[in-house]
N, CA, C and O atoms as a Tripos MOL2 file, in Angstrom:
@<TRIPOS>MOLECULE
protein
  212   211    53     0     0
PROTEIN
NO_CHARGES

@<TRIPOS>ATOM
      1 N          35.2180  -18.2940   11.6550 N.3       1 UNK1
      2 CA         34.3950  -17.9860   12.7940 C.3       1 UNK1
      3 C          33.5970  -16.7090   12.5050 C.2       1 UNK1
      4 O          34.0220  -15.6650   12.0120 O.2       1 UNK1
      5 N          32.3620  -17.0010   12.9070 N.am      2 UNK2
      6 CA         31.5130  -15.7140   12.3570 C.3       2 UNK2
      7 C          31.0750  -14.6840   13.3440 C.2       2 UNK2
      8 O          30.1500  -14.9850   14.0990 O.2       2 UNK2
      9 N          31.6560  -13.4480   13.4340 N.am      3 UNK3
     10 CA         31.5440  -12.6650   14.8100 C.3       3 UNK3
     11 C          29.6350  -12.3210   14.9110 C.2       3 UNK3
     12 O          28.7930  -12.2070   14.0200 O.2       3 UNK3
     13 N          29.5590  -12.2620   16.0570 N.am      4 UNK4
     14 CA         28.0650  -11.9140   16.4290 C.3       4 UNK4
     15 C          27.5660  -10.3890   15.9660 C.2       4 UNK4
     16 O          26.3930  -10.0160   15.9620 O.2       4 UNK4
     17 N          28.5960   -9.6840   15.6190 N.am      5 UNK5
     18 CA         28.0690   -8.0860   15.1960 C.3       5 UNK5
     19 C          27.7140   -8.6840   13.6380 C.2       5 UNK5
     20 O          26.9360   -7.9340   13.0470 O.2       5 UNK5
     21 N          28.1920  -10.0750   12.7270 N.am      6 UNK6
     22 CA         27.5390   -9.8000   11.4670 C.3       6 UNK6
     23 C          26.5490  -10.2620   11.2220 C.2       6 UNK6
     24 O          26.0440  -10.1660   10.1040 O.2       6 UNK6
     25 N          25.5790  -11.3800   12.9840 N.am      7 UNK7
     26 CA         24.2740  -12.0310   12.9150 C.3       7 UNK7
     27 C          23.6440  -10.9770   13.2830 C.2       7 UNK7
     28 O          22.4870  -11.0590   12.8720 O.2       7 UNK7
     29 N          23.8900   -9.6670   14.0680 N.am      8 UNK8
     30 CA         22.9610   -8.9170   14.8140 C.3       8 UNK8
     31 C          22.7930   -8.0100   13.7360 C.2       8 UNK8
     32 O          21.9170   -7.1560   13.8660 O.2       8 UNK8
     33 N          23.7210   -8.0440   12.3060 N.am      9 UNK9
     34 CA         23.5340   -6.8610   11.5280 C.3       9 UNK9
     35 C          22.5700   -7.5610   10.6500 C.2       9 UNK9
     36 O          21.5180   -6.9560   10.4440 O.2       9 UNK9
     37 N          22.6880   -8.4640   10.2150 N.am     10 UNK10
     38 CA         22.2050   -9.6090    9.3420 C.3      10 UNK10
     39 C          20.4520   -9.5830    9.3900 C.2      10 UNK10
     40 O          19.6190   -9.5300    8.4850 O.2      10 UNK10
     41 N          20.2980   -9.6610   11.2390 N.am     11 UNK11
     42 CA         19.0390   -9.8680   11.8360 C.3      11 UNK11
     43 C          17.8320   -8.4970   11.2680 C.2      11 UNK11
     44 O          16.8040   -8.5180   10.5920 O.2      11 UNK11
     45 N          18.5530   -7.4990   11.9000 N.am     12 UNK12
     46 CA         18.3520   -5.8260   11.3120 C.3      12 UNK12
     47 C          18.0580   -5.4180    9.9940 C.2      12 UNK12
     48 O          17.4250   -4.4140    9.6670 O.2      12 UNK12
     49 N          18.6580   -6.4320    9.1230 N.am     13 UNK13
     50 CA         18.4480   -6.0770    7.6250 C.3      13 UNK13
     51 C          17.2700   -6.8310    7.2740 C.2      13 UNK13
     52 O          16.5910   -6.2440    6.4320 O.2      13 UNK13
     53 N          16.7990   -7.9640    7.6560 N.am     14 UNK14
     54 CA         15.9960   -9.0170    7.7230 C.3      14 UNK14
     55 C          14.3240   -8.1820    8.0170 C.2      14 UNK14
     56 O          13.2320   -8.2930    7.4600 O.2      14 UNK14
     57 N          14.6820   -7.5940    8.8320 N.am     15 UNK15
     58 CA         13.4510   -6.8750    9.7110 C.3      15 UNK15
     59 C          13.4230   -5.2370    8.8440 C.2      15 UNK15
     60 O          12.3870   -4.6550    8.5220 O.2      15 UNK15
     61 N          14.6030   -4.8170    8.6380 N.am     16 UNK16
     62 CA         13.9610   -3.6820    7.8930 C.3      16 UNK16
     63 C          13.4050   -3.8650    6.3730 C.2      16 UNK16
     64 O          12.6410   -3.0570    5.8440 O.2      16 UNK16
     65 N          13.8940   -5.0320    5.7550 N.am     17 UNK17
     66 CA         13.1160   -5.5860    4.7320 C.3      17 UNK17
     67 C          11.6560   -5.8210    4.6930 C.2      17 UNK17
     68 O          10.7670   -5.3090    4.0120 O.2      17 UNK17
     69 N          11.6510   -6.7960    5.6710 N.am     18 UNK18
     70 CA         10.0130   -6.9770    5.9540 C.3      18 UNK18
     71 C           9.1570   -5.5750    6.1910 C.2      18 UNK18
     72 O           8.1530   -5.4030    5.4990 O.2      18 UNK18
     73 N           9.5130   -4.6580    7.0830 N.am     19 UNK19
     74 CA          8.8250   -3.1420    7.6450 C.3      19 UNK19
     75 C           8.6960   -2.7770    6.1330 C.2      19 UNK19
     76 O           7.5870   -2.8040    5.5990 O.2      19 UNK19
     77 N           9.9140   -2.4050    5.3790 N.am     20 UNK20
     78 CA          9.4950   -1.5770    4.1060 C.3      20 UNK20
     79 C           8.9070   -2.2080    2.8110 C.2      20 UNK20
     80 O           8.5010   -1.5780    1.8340 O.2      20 UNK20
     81 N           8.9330   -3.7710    2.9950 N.am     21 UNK21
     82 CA          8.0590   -4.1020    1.8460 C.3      21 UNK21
     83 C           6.6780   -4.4300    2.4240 C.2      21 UNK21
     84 O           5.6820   -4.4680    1.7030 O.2      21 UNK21
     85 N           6.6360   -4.7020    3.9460 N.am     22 UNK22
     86 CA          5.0200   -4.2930    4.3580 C.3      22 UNK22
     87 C           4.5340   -2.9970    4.1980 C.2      22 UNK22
     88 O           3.4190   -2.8310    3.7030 O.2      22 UNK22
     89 N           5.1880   -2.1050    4.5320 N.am     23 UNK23
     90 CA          4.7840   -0.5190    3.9770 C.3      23 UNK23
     91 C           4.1010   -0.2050    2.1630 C.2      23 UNK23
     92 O           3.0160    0.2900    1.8560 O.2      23 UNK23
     93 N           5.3370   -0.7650    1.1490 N.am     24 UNK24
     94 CA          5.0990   -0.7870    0.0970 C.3      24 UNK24
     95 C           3.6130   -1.5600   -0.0270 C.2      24 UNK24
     96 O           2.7430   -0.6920    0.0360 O.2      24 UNK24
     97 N           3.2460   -2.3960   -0.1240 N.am     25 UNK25
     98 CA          2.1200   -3.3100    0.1340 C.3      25 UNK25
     99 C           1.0090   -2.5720    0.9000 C.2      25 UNK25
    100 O          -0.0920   -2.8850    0.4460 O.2      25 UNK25
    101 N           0.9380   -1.6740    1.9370 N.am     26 UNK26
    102 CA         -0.0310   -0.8380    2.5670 C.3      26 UNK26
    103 C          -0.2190    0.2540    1.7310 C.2      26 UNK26
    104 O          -1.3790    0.6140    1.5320 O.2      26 UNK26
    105 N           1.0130    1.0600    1.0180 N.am     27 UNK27
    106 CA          0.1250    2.1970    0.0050 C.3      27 UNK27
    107 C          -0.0890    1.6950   -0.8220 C.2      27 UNK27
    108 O          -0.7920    2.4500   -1.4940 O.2      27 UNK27
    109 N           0.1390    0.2170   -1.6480 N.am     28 UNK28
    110 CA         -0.0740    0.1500   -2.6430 C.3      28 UNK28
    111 C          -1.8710   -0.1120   -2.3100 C.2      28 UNK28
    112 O          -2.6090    0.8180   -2.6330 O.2      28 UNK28
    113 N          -2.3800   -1.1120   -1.8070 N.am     29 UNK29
    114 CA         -3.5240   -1.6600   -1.1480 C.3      29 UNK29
    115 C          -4.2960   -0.0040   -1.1390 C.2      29 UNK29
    116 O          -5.2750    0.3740   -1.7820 O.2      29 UNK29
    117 N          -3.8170    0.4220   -0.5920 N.am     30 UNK30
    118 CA         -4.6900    2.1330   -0.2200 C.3      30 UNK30
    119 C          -5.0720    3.3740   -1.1980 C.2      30 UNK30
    120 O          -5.9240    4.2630   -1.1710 O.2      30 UNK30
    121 N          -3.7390    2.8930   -2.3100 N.am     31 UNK31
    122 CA         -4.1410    4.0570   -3.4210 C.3      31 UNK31
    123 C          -5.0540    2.7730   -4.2680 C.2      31 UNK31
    124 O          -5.8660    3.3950   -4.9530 O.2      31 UNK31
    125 N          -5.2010    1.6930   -4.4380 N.am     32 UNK32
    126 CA         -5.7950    0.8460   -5.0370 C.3      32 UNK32
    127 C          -7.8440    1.2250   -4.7620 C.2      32 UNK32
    128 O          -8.7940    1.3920   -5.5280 O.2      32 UNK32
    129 N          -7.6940    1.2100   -3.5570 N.am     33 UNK33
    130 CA         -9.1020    1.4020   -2.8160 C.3      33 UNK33
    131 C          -9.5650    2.6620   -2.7600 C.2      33 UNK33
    132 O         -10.7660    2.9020   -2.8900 O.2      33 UNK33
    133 N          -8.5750    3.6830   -2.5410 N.am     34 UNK34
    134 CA         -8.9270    4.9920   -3.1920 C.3      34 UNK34
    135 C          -8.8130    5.1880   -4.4290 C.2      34 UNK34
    136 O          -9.3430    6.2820   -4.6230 O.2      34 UNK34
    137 N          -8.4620    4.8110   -5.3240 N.am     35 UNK35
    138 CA         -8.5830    4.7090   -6.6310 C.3      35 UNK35
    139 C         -10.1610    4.5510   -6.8270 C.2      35 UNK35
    140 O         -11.0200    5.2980   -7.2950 O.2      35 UNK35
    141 N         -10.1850    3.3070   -6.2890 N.am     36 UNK36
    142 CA        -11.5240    2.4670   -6.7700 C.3      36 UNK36
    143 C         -13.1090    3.2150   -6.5220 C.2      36 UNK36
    144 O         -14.1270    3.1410   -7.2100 O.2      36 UNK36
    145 N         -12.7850    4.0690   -5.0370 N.am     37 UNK37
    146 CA        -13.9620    4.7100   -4.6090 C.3      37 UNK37
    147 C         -13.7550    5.8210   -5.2010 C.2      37 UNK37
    148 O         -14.8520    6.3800   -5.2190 O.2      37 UNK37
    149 N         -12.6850    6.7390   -5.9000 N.am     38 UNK38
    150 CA        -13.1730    7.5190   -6.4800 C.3      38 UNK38
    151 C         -13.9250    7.4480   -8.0610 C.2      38 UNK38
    152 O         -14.6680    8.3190   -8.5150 O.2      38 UNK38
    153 N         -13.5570    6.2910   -8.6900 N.am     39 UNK39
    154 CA        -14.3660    6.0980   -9.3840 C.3      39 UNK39
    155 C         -15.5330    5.7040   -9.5830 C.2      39 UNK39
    156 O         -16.3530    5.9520  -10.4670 O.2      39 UNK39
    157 N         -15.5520    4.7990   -8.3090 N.am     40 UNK40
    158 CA        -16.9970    5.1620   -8.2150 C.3      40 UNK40
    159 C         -18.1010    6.2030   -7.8990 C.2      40 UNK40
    160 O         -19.2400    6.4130   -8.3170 O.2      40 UNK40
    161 N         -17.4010    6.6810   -7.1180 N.am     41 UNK41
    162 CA        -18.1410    8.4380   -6.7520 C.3      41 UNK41
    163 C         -18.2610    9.4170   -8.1040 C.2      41 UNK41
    164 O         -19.1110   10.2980   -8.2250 O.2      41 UNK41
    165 N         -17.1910    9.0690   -9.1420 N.am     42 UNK42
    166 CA        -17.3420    9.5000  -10.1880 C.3      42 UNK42
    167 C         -18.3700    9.0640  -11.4490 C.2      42 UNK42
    168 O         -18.8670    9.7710  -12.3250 O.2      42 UNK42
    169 N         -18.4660    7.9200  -11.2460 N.am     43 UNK43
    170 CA        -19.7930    6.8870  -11.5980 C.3      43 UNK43
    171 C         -20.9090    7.7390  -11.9350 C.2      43 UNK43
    172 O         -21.2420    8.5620  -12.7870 O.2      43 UNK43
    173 N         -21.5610    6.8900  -10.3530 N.am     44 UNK44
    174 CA        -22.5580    7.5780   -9.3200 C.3      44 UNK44
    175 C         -23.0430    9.3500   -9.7730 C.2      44 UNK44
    176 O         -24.1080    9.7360  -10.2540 O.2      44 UNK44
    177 N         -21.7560   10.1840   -9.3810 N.am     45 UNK45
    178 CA        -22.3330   11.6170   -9.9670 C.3      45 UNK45
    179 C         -22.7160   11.4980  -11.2570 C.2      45 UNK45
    180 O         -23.8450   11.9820  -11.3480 O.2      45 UNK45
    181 N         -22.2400   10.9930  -12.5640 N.am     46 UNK46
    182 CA        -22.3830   10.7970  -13.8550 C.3      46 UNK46
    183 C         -23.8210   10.0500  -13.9640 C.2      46 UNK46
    184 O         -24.6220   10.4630  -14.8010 O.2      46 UNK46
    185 N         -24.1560    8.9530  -13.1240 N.am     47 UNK47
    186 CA        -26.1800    8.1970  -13.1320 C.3      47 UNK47
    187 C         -27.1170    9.8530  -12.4690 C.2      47 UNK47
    188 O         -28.1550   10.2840  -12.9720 O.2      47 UNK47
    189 N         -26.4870   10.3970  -11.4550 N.am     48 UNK48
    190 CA        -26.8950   10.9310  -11.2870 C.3      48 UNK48
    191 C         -27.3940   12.1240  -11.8850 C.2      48 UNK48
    192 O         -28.4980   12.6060  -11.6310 O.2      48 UNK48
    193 N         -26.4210   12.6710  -12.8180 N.am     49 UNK49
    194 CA        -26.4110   13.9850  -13.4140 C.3      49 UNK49
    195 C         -27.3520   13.5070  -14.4610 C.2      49 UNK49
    196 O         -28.3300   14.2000  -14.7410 O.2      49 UNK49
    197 N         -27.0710   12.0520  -15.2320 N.am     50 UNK50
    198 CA        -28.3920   11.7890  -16.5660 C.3      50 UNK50
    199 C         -29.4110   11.4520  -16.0450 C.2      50 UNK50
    200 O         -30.3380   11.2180  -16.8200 O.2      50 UNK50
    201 N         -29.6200   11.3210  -14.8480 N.am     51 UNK51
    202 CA        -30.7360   11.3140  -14.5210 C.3      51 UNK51
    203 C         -32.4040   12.3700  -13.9190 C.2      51 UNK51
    204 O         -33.5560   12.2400  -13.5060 O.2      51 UNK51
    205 N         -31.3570   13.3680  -14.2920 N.am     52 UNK52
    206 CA        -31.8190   14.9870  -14.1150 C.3      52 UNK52
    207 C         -32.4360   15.0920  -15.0920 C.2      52 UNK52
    208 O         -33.6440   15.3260  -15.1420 O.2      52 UNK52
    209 N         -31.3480   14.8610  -16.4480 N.am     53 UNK53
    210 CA        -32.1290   15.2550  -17.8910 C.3      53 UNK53
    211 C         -33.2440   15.3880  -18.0590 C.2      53 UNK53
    212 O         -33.6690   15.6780  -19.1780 O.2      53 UNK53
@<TRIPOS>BOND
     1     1     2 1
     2     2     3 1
     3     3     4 2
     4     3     5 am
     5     5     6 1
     6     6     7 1
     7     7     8 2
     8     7     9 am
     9     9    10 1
    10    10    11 1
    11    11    12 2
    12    11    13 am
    13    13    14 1
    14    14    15 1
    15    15    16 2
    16    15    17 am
    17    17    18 1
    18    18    19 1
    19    19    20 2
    20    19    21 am
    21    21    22 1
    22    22    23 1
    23    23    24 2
    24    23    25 am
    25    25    26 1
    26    26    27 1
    27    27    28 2
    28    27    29 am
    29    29    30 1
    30    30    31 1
    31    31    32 2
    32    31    33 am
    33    33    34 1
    34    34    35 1
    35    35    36 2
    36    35    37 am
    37    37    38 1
    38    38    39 1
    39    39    40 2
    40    39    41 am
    41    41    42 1
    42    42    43 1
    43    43    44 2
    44    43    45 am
    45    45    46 1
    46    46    47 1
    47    47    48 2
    48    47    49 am
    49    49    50 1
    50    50    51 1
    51    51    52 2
    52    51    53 am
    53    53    54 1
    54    54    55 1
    55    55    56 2
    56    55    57 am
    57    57    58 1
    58    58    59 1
    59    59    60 2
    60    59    61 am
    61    61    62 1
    62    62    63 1
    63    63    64 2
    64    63    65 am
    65    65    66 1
    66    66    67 1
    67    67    68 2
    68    67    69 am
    69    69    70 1
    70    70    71 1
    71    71    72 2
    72    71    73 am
    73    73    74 1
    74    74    75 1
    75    75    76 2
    76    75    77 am
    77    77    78 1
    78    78    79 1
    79    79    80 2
    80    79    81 am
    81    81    82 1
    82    82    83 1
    83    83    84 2
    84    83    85 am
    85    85    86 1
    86    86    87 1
    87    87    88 2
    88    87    89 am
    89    89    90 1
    90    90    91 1
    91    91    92 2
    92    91    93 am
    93    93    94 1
    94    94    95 1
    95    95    96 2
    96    95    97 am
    97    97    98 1
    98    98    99 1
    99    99   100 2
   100    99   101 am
   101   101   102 1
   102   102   103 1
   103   103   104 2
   104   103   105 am
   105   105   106 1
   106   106   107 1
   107   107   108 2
   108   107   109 am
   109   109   110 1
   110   110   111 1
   111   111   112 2
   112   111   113 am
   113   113   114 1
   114   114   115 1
   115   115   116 2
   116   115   117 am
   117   117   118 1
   118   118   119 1
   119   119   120 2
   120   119   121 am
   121   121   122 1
   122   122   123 1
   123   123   124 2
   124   123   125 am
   125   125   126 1
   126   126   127 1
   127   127   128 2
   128   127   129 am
   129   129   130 1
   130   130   131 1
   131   131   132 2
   132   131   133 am
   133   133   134 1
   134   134   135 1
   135   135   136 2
   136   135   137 am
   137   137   138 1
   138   138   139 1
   139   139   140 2
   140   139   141 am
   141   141   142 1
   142   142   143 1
   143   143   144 2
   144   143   145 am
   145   145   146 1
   146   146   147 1
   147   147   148 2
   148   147   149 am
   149   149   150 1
   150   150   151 1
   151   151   152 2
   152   151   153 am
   153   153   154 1
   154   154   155 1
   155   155   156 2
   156   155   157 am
   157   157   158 1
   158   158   159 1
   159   159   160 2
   160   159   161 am
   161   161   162 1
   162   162   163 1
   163   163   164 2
   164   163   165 am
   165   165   166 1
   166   166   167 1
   167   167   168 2
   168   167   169 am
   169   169   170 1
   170   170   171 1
   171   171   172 2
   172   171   173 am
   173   173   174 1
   174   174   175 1
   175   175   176 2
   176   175   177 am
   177   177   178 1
   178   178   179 1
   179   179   180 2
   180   179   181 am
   181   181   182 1
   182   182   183 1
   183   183   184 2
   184   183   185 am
   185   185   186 1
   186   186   187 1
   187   187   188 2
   188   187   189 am
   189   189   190 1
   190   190   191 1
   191   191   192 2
   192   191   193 am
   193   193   194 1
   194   194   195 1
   195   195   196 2
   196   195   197 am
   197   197   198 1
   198   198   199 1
   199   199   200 2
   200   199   201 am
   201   201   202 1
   202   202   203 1
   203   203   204 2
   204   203   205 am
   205   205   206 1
   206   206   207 1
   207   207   208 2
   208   207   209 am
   209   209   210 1
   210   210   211 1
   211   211   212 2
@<TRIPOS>SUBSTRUCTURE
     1 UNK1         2 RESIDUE 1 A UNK
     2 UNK2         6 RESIDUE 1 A UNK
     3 UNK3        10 RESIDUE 1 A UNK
     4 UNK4        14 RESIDUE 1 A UNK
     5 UNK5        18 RESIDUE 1 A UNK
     6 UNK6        22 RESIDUE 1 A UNK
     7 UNK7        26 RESIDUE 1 A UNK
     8 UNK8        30 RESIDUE 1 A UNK
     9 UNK9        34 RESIDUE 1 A UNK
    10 UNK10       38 RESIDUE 1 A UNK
    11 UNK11       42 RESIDUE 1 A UNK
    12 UNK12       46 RESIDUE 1 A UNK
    13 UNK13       50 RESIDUE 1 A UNK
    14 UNK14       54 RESIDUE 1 A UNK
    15 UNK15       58 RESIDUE 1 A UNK
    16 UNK16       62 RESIDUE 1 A UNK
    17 UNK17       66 RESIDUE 1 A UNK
    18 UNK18       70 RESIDUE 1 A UNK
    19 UNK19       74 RESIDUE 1 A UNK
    20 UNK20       78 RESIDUE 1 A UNK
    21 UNK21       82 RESIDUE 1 A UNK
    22 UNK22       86 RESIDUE 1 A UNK
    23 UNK23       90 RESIDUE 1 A UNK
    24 UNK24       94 RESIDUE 1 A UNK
    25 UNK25       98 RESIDUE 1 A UNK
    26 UNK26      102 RESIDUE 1 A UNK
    27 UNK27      106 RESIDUE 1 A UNK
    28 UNK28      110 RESIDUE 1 A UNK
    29 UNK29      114 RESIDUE 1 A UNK
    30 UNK30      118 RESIDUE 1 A UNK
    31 UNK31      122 RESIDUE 1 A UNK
    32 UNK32      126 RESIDUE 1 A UNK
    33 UNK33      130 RESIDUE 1 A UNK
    34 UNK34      134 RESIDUE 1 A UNK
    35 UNK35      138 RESIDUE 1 A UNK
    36 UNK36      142 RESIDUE 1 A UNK
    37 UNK37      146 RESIDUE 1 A UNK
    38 UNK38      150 RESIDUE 1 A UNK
    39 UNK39      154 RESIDUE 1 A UNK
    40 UNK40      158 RESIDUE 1 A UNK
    41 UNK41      162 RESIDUE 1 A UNK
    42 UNK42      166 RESIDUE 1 A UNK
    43 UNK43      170 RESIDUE 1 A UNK
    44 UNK44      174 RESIDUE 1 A UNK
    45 UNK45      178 RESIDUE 1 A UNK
    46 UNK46      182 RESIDUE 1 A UNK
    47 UNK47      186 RESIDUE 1 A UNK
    48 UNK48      190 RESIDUE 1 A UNK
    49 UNK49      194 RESIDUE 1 A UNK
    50 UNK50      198 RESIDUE 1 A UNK
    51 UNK51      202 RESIDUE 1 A UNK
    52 UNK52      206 RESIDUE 1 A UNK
    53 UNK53      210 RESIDUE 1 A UNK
């Protein structure tokens, strides 16, 4: 017989799984896109600067 404190613990672990691998997945997504725009801003200054010459 399976007491209800080991479905309600069961349930809890279920849900804090999902929260922290949706988290993982949100910074990863965010340093990805900040990654990306700073290289491009780094680009950009670099067309810009040879284009002074």
């Amino acid at each position: 017989m399976e007491s209800p404190f080991l479905g309600i613990l069961a349930l809890i672990a279920a849900v804090l799984l999902v929260g922290v691998t949706g988290g993982v997945v949100y910074l990863t997504l965010a340093d990805w896109r900040d990654r990306r725009r700073r290289e491009d801003e780094t680009r950009e200054l670099k067309r810009s600067t040879a284009k002074r010459r």
